[in-house]
PAVEXNU-951787 format. One line per 8 residues: their letters; for each residue z, y, x of C-alpha. Coordinates in nm, 4 decimals. Layout:
! PAVEXNU-951787
a) Z,Y,X  ...
END
This chain:
! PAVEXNU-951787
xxxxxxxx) 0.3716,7.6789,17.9713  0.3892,7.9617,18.2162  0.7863,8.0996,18.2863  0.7937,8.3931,18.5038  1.1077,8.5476,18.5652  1.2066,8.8201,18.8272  1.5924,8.8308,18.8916  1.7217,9.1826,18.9031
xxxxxxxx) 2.0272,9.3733,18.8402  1.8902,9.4435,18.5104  1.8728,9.1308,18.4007  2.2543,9.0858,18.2899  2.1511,9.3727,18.0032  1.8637,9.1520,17.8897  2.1799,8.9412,17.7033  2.3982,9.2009,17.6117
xxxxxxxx) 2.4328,9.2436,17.2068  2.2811,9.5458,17.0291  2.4791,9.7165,16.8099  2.5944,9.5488,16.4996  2.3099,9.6164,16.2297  2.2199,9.5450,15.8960  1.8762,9.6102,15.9559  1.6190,9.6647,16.1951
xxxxxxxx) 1.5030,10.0212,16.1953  1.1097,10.0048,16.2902  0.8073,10.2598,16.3176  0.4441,10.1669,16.3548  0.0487,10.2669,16.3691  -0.2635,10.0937,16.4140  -0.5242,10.2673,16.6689  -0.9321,10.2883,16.5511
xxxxxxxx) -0.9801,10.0094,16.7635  -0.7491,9.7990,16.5912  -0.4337,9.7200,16.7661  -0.1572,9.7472,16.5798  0.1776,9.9557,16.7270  0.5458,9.8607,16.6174  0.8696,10.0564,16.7588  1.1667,10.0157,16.7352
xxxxxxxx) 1.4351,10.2613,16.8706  1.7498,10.1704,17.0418  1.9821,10.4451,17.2767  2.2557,10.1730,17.3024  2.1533,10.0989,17.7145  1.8928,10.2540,17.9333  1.6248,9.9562,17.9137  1.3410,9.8845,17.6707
xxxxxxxx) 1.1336,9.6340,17.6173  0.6960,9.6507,17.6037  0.5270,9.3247,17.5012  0.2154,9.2215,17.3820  0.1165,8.9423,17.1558  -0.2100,8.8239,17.1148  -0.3288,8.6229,16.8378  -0.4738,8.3262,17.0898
xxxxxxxx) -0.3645,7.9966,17.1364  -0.4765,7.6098,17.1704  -0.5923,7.6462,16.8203  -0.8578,7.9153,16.8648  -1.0191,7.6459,17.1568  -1.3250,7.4648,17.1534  -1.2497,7.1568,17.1084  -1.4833,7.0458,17.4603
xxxxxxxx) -1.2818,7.3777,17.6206  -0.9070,7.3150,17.5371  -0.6677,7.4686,17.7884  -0.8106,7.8339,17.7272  -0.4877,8.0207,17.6151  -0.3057,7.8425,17.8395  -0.4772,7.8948,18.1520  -0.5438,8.2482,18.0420
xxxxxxxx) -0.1865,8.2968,18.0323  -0.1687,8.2301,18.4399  -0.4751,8.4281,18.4630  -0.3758,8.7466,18.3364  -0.1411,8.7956,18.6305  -0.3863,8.8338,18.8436  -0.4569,9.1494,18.8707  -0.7199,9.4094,18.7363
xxxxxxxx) -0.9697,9.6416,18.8647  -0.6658,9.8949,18.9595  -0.4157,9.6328,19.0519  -0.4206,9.4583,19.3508  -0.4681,9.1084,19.3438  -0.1565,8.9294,19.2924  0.0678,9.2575,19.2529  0.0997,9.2412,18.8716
xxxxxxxx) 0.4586,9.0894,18.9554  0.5489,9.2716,19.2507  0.4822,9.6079,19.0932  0.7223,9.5102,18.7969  1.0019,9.3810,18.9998  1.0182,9.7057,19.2398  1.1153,9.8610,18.9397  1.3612,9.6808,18.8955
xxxxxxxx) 1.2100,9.4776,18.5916  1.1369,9.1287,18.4766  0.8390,8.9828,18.3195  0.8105,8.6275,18.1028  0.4780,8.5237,17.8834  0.4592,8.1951,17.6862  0.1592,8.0332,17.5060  0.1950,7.8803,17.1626
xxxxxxxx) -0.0685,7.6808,16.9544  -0.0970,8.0092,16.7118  0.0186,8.2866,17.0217  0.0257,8.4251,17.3755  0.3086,8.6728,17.4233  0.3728,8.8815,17.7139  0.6670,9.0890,17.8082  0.8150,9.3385,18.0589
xxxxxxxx) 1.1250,9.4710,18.0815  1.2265,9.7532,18.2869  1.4556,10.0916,18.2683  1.3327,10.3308,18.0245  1.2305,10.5420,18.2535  0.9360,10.3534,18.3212  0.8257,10.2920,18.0089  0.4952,10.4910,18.1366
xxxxxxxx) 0.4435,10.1915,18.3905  0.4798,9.9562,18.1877  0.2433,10.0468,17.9062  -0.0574,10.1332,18.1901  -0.0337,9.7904,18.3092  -0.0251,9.6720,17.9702  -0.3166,9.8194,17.8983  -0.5057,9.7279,18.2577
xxxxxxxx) -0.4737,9.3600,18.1515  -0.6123,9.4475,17.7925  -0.9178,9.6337,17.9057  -0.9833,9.5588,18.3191  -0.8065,9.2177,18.3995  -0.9943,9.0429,18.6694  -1.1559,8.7349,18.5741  -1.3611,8.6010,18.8422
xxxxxxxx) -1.4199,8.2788,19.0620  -1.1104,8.3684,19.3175  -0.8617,8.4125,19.0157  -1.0230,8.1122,18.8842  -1.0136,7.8630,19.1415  -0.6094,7.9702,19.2367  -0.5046,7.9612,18.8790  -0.6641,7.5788,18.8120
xxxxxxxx) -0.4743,7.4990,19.0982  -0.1339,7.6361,18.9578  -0.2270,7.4336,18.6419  -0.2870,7.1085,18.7856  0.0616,7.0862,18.9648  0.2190,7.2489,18.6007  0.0470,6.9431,18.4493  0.1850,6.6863,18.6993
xxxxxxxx) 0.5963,6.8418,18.6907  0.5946,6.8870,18.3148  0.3436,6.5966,18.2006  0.2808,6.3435,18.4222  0.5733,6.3373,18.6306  0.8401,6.3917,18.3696  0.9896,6.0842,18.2095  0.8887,6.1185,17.7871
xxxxxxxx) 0.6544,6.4109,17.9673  0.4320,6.3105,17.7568  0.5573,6.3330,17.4094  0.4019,6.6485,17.2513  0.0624,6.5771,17.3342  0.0878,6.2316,17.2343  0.2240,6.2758,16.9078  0.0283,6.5600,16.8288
xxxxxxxx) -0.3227,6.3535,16.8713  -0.1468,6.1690,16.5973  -0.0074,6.3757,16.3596  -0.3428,6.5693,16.3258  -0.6769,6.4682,16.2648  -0.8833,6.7496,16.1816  -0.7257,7.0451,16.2730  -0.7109,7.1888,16.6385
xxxxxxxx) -0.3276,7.1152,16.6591  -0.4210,6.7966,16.7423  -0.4379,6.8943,17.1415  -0.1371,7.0416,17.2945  -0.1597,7.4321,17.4993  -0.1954,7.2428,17.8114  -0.5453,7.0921,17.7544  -0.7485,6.9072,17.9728
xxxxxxxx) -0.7914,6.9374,18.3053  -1.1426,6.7796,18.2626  -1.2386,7.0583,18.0415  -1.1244,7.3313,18.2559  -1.2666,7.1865,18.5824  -1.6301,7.1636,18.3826  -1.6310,7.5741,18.2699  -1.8343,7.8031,18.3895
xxxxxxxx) -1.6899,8.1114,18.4851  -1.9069,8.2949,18.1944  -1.7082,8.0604,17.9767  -1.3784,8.2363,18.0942  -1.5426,8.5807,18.0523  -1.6207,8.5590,17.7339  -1.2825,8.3955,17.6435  -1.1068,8.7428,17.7230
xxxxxxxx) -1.3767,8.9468,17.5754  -1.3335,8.7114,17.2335  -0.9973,8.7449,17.2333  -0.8167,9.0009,17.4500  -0.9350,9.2887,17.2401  -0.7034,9.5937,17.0855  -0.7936,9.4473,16.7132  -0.6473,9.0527,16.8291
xxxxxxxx) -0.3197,9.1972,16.9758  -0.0084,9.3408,16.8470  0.2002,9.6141,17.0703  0.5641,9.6230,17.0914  0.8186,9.8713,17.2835  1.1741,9.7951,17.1396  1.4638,9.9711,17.3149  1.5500,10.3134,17.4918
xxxxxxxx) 1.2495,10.5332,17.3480  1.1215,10.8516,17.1759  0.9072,10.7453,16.8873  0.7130,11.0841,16.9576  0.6496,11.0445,17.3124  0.6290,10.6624,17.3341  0.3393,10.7043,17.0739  0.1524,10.9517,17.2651
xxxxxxxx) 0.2154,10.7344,17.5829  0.0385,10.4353,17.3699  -0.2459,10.6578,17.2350  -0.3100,10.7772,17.5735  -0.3715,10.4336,17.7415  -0.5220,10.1961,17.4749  -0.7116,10.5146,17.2848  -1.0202,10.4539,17.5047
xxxxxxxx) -1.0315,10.0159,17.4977  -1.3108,9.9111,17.2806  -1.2755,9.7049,16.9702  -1.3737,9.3556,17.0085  -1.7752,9.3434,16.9270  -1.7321,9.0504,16.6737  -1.4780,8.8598,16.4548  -1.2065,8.6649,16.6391
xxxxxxxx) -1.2432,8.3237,16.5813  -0.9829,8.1168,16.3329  -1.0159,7.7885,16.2520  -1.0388,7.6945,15.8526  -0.9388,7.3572,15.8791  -0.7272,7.2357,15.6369  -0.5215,6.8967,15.7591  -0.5557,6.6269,15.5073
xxxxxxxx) -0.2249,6.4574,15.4150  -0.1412,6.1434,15.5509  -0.1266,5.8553,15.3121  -0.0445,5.5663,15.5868  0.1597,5.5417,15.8658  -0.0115,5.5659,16.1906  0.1828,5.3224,16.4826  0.1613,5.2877,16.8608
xxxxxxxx) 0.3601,5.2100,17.1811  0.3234,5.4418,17.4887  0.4260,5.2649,17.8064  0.5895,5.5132,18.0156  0.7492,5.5776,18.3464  1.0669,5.5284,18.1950  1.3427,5.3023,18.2040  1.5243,5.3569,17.8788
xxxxxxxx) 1.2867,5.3087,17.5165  1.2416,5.5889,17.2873  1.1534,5.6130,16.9591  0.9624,5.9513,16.8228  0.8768,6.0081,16.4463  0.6544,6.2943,16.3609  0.5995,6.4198,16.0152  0.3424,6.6872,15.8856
xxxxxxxx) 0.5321,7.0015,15.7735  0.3687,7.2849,15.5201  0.2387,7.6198,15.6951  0.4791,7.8536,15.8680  0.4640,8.1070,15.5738  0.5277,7.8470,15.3100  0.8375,7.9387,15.0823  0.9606,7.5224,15.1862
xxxxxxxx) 0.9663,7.5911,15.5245  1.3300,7.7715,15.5194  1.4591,7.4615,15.3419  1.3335,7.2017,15.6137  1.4349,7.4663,15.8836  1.8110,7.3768,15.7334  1.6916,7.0525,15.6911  1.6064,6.9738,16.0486
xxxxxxxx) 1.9174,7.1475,16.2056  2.1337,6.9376,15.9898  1.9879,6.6054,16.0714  1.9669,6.6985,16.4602  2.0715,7.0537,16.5187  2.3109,6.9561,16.8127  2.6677,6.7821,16.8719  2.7586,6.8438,16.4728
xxxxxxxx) 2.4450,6.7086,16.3391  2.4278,6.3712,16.0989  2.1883,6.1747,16.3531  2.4335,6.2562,16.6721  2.7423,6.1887,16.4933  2.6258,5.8873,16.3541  2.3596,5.7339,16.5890  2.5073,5.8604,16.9384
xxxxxxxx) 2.9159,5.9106,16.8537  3.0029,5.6110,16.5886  2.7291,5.3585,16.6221  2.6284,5.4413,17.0398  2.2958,5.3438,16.9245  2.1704,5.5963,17.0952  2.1777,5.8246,17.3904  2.0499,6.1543,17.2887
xxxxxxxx) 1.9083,6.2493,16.9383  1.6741,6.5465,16.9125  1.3862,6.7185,16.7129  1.1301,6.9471,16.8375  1.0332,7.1149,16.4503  0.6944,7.2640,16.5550  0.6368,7.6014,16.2695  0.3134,7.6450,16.3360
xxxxxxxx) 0.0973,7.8880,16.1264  -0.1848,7.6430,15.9623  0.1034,7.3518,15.9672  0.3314,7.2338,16.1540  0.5167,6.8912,16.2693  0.8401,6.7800,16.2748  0.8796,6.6012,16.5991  1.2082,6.3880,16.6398
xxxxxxxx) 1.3192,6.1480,16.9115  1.5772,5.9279,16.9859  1.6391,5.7521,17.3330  1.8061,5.4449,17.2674  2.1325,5.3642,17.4279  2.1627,5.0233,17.6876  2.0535,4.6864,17.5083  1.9487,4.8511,17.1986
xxxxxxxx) 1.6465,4.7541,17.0459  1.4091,5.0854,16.9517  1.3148,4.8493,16.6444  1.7710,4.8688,16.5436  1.7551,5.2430,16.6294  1.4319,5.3469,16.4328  1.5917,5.1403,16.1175  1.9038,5.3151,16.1597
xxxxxxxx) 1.7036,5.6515,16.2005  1.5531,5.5489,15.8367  1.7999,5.4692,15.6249  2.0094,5.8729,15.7316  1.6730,6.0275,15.6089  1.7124,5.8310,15.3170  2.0446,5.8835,15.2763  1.9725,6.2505,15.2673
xxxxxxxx) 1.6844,6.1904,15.0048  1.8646,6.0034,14.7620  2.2082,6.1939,14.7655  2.1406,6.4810,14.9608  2.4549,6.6974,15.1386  2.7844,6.7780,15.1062  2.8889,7.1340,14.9681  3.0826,7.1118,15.3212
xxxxxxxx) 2.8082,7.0345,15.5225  2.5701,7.3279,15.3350  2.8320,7.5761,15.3708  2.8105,7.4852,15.7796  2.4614,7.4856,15.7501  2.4227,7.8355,15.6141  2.6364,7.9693,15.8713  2.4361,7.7894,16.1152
xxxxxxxx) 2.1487,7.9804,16.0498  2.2992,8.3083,15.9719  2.4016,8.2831,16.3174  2.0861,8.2030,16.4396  1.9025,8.4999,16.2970  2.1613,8.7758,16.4071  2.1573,8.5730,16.7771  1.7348,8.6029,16.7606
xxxxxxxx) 1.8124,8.9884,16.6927  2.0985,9.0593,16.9673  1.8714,9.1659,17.2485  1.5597,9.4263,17.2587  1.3749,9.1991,17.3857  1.4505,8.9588,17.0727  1.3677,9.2371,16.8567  1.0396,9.3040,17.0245
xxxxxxxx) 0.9530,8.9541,16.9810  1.0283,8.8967,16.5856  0.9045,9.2347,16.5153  0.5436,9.1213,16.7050  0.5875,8.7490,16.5127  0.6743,8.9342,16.1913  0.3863,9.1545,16.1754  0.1389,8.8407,16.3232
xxxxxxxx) 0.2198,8.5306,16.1301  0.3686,8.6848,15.8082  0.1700,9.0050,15.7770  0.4746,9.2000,15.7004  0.7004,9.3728,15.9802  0.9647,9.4267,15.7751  0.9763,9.0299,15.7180  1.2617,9.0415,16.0106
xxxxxxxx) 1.4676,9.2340,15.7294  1.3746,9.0152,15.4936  1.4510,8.6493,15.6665  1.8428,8.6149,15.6227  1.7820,8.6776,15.2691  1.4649,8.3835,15.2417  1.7549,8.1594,15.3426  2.0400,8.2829,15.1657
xxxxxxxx) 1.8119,8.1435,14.8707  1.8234,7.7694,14.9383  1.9753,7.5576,14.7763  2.1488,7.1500,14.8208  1.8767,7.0818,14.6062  1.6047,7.2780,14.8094  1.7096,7.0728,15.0785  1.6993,6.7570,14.9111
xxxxxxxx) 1.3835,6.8023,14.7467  1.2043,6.9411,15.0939  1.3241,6.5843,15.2300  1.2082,6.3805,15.0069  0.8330,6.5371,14.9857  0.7788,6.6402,15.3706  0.9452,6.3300,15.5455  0.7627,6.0652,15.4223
xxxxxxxx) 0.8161,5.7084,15.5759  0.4440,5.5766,15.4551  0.2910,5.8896,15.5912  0.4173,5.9600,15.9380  0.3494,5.9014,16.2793  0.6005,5.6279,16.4717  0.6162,5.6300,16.9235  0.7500,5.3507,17.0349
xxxxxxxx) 0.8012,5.4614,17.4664  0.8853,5.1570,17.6878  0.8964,5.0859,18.0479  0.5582,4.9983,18.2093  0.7471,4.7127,18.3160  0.7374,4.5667,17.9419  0.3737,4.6199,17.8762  0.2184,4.2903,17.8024
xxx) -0.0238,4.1364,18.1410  -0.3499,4.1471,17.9004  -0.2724,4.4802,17.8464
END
């Protein structure tokens, strides 16, 4: 996953609170061609925020192509027919902004942010990568290059590098999450550069994308700004792509041992969570942050504080759109068996299935995600970004108003039930991660 990030005095404002608010205060429009316009107005400090999200990711791949979104993520810096190749950045930064742009397995979001002032600049070359981005050979070539060595530091190179995409080959079967946003290298070495042209003419289109200016602005004049460059970008000539796959449940647990570049064993359990949108999913968002949610969580106070068992407990709860997975790991402290540690791992899920949590521990957790909500909302460019997500994957903007009061709705018994029917021990998937050193010689 691509992380730019150009330093600049400005950046320091990027983390500064917005005004204490109740509620986010948004306008928006959708253009003929289909791209869909949210605003959202705030005088507080001179800065504002322009981001685009398309609706792209590893999921919307061909399965012999995966790696698209990914790579298209790198390749959208590149330039267009009226930027100079490589200048994308540059341009931003002598402004005295920064830029960032992630891919997801349901999303690729991009971002500037600059002083309001340049608003103007921002939205042009916004709307040069929509409608003129260069995707040729040259761009091509660098940007496989810039993914191979990503591959190698985050994947290949990277103690337990290798956890998401193993898991995730796993915990799906059918669906297109199965594959991580990285891909295959294989896949992207053997496309044709008519393969990559019609990947941006498939999917970066005004009616696949959601626009996003958040921050110092003029609704008035920041809309005629947006009508005036994305107006003239034609709609995407047919529908954009979305898998219908429906992931069967698992009725058996599926078992293997990865032999790593590693020292120390891990152990990683993985089980299939309900679509994003799903009314459970606030419940095993509570659920998750209690069992692992940092230093105060059951699993670290029990596994890594009282019992050492363990060095580090952690989850990784993938929301994903069609279906998520909740990912946890546990590296196992010196001498410790991974078979002591997963059994130890069991029987706190089950303790939380059969007598669920204390009124204590659900008062903590509510606060815990209050605070995470109003944290998600103290920056523009945190507005921007659940505004776009809001719109995207709920189909509701005003769902960013609407959140804190999903949760407030929970209950003990929410959370109880939500572990007991998601985090099922017969239907999971169980990593094993030991040294190369321990792999058996007929191996």
């Amino acid at each position: 996953m691509k992380k730019i990030l150009l330093l600049s005095l400005l950046l320091g404002w990027i983390i500064l609170p917005l005004a204490a608010q109740t509620k986010i205060e948004f306008k928006e429009f959708t253009l003929d061609n289909g791209l869909h316009v949210i605003m959202h107005q705030d005088n507080t400090t001179p800065i504002v925020v322009t981001s685009v999200l398309y609706h792209v990711g590893s999921k919307n791949e061909n399965p012999e192509r995966t790696g698209f979104a990914h790579f298209f993520e790198h390749l959208m810096f590149e330039g267009s027919e009226n930027i100079d190749r490589g200048q994308y950045m540059n341009i931003i930064q002598s402004r005295g902004g920064t830029l960032n742009a992630y891919t997801s397995n349901d999303i690729t979001y991009y971002y500037e942010l600059l002083p309001s002032n340049e608003l103007d600049l921002a939205l042009y070359m916004e709307s040069e990568r929509m409608l003129h981005s260069k995707v040729d050979l040259t761009g091509v070539e660098t940007q496989r290059e810039v993914v191979k060595e990503e591959r190698r530091q985050r994947y290949e190179n990277q103690p337990y590098g290798t956890i998401l995409p193993e898991t995730l080959k796993r915990a799906y079967t059918t669906h297109p999450y199965q594959w991580a946003p990285i891909g295959s290298m294989d896949h992207l070495n053997a496309a044709t550069i008519e393969e990559f042209q019609q990947f941006y003419k498939d999917f970066y289109v005004p009616n696949n994308a959601t626009l996003t200016i958040a921050g110092d602005l003029d609704y008035a004049a920041t809309e005629a700004m947006v009508r005036k460059y994305f107006s003239e970008i034609p709609k995407g000539t047919k529908p954009v792509y979305r898998p219908k796959i429906t992931e069967p449940k698992k009725t058996a647990e599926v078992r293997d041992i990865i032999y790593d570049n590693i020292q120390i064993p891990a152990v990683i359990q993985a089980y299939n969570l309900p679509a994003r949108n799903h009314p459970d999913s606030y419940a095993l968002s509570m659920l998750s942050t209690y069992l692992t949610g940092g230093k105060s969580s059951l699993m670290t106070k029990e596994l890594v504080d009282k019992q050492q068992k363990a060095l580090v407990v952690a989850a990784i709860p993938l929301e994903l759109e069609d279906g998520g997975v909740f990912l946890m790991y546990g590296i196992a402290n010196m001498g410790v068996d991974p078979k002591d540690l997963e059994t130890e791992v069991d029987k706190l899920i089950k303790q939380v299935q059969d007598q669920g949590i204390s009124d204590e521990e659900f008062t903590k957790l509510k606060n815990i995600m209050e605070n995470n909500i109003v944290s998600g909302n103290s920056t523009v460019a945190g507005v921007a970004e659940n505004l776009a997500e809001a719109k995207v994957i709920f189909g509701n903007t005003n769902y960013v108003n609407q959140v804190m009061d999903a949760y407030s709705k929970v209950t003990k018994e929410d959370i109880q039930r939500v572990a007991k029917t998601y985090m099922d021990l017969t239907g999971r998937v169980v990593l094993y991660y030991l040294p190369k050193s321990a792999k058996p010689v007929s191996e």
